[in-house]
C-alpha positions as CSV (number, residue, x, y, z in Angstrom):
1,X,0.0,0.0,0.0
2,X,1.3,3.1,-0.9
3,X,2.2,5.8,1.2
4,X,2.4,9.7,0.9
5,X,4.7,11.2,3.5
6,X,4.3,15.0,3.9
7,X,5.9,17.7,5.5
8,X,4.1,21.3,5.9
9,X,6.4,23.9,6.5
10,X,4.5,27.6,7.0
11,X,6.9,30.5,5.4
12,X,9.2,31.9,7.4
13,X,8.8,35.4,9.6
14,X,7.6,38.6,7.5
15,X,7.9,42.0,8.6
16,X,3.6,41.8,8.8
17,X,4.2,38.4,10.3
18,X,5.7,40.0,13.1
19,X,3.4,43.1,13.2
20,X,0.3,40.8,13.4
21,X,-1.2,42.1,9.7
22,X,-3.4,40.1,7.4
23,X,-1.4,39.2,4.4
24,X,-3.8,37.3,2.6
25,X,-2.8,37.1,-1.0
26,X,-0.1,40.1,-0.7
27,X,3.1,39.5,-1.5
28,X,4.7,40.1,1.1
29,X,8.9,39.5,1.2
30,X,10.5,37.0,3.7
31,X,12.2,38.9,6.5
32,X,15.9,38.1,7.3
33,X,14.8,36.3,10.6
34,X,12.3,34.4,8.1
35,X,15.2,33.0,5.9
36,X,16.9,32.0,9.1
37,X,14.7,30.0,9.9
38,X,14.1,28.5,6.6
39,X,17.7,27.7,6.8
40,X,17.2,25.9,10.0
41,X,14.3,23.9,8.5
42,X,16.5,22.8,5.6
43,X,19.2,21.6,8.1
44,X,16.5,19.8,9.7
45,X,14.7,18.7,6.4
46,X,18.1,17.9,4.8
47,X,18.5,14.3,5.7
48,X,15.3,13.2,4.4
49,X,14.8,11.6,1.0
50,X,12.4,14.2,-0.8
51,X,10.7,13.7,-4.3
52,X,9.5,17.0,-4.5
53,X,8.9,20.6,-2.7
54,X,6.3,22.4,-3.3
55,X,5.0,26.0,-2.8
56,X,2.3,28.7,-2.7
57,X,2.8,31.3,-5.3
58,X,3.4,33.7,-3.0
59,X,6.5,35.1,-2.4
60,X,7.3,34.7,1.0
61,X,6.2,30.9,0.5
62,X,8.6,30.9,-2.4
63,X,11.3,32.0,-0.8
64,X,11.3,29.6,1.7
65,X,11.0,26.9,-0.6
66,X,13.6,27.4,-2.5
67,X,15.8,27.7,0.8
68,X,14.2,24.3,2.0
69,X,15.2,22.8,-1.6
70,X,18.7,24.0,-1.6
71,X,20.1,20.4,0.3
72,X,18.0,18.2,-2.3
73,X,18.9,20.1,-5.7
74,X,15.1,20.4,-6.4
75,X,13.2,22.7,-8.6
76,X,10.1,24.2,-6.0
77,X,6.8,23.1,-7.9
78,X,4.3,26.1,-7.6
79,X,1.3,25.2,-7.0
80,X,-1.8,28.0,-6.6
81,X,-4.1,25.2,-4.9
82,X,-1.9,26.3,-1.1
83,X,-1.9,29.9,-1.8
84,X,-3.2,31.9,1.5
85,X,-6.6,32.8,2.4
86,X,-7.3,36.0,0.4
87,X,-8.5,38.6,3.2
88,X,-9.8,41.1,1.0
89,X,-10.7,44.5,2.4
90,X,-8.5,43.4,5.8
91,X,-5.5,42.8,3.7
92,X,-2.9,45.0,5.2
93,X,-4.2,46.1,8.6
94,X,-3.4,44.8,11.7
95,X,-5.4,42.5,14.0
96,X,-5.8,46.0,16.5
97,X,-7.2,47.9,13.1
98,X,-9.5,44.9,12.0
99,X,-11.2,44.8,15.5
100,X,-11.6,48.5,15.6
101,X,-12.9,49.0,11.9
102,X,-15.3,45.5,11.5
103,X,-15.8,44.1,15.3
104,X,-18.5,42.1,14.7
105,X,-16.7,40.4,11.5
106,X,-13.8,39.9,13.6
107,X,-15.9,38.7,16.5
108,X,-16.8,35.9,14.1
109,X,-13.5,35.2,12.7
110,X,-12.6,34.0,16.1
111,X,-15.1,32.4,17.4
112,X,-17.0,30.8,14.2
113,X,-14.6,31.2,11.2
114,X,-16.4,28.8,8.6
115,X,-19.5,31.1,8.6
116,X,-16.8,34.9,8.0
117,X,-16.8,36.4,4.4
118,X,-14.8,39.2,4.3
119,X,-16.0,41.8,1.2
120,X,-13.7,40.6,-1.7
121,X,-12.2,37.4,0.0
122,X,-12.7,33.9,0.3
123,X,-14.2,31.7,3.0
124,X,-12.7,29.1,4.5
125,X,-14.8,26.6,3.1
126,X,-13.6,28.0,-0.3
127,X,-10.0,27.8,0.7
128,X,-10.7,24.4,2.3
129,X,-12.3,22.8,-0.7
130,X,-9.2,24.1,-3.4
131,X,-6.2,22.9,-0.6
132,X,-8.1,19.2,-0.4
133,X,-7.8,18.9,-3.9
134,X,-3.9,20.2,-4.3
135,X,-3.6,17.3,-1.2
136,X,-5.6,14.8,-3.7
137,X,-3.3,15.8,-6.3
138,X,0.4,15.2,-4.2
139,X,-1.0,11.8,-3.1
140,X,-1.6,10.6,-6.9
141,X,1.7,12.3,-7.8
142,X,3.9,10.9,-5.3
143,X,2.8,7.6,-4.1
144,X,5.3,6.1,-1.7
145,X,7.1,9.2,-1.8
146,X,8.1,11.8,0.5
147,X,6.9,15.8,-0.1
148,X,7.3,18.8,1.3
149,X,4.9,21.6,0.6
150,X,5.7,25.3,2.0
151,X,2.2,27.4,2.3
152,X,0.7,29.4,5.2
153,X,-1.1,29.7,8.3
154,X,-5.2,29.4,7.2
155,X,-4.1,26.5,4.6
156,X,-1.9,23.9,7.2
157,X,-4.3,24.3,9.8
158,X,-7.6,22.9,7.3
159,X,-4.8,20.3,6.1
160,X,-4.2,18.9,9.3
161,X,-7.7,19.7,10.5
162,X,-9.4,17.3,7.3
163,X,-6.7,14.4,7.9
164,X,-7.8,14.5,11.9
165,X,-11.8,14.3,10.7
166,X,-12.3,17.8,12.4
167,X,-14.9,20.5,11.3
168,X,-13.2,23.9,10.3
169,X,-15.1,25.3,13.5
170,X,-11.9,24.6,15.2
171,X,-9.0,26.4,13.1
172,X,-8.3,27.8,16.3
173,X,-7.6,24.5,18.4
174,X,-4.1,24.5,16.3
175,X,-1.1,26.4,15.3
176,X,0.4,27.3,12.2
177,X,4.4,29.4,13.6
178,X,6.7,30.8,10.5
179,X,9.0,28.0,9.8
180,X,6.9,25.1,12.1
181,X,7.1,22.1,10.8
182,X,3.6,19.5,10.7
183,X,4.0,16.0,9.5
184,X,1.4,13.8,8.0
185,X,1.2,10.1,6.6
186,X,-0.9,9.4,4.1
187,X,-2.5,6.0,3.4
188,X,-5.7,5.1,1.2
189,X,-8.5,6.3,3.2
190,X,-6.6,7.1,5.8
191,X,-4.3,10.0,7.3
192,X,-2.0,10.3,10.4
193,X,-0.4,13.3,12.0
194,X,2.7,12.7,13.1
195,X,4.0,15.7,14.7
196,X,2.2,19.5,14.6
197,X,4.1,23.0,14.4
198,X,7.3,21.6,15.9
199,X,9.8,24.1,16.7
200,X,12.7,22.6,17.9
201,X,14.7,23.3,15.2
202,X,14.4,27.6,15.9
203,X,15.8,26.9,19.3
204,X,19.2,27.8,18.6
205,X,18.4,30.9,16.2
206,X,19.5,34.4,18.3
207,X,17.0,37.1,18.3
């Protein structure tokens, strides 16, 4: 029975990372503490036999995928299915800003996500239902193989909420840190998280 081994890796740090500000489909550059700790990931990624990284089109996802690819000698596959969430009119303000300007939207955003539409964004249904099928996809792609995608925040928490069976009523009940790593094993019919937002590899970065 073929397997699918995957690694999620969110982008590293941005300068609106840091500031708590809704990227959403902005491009937004990696900060240099963000390609630190995409180097530390490769270190920590390096030893593994990988068939093929791939990214959101985004350019702070890019970037840290083609750090993470550096040890294996890999071309980064783009791939729009793990783009971020788009945010639409919240794009660019701060989590402070968005709960002054729209409370009751962002009331909702944290305590019922699944039902939020943001004017000229996407739900997370929406996002939910184009990141199962980029999943779909890698599993056909790379049976028996090992993968590692780099994407964001909104996107690895519905992948590891669908392989766990859980309703996308509780994004919040996980994690998604720049440069965490989440690893999942993928069988027919069947999905196993092996380890969630693990840090340990940051540990040693200086601040």
């Amino acid at each position: 029975m073929s397997k699918l081994r995957l690694f999620l890796v969110r982008h590293g740090e941005t300068a609106w990372s840091r500031e708590r500000r809704f990227a959403g489909s902005r491009d937004v550059p990696l900060a240099p503490e963000g390609r630190r700790q995409c180097e530390a990931v490769a270190r920590t990624l390096a030893s593994e036999t990988v068939a093929g990284i791939y990214a959101s089109p985004l350019e702070r996802a890019r970037a840290s995928a083609e750090v993470i690819a550096s040890p294996h000698r890999l071309e980064v596959t783009i791939d729009p299915a793990f783009r971020e969430m788009a945010f639409g009119e919240w794009e660019g303000l701060t989590r402070g800003e968005v709960t002054t300007r729209f409370p009751a939207d962002y009331e909702r955003w944290r305590t019922a996500p699944q039902l939020l539409r943001v004017a000229g964004g996407e739900t997370v249904g929406e996002v939910a239902g184009r990141v199962r099928a980029g999943v779909s996809a890698l599993q056909a792609a790379h049976a028996g193989e090992t993968v590692v995608l780099v994407s964001h925040a909104v996107v690895i928490r519905l992948i590891v909420l669908d392989a766990l069976g859980l309703g996308h009523e509780r994004l919040w009940t996980l994690d998604a840190t720049p440069a965490g790593i989440t690893e999942i094993e993928y069988e027919p019919g069947w999905a196993t998280v092996h380890r969630m937002n693990t840090l340990a590899h940051l540990e040693a970065l200086p601040r």
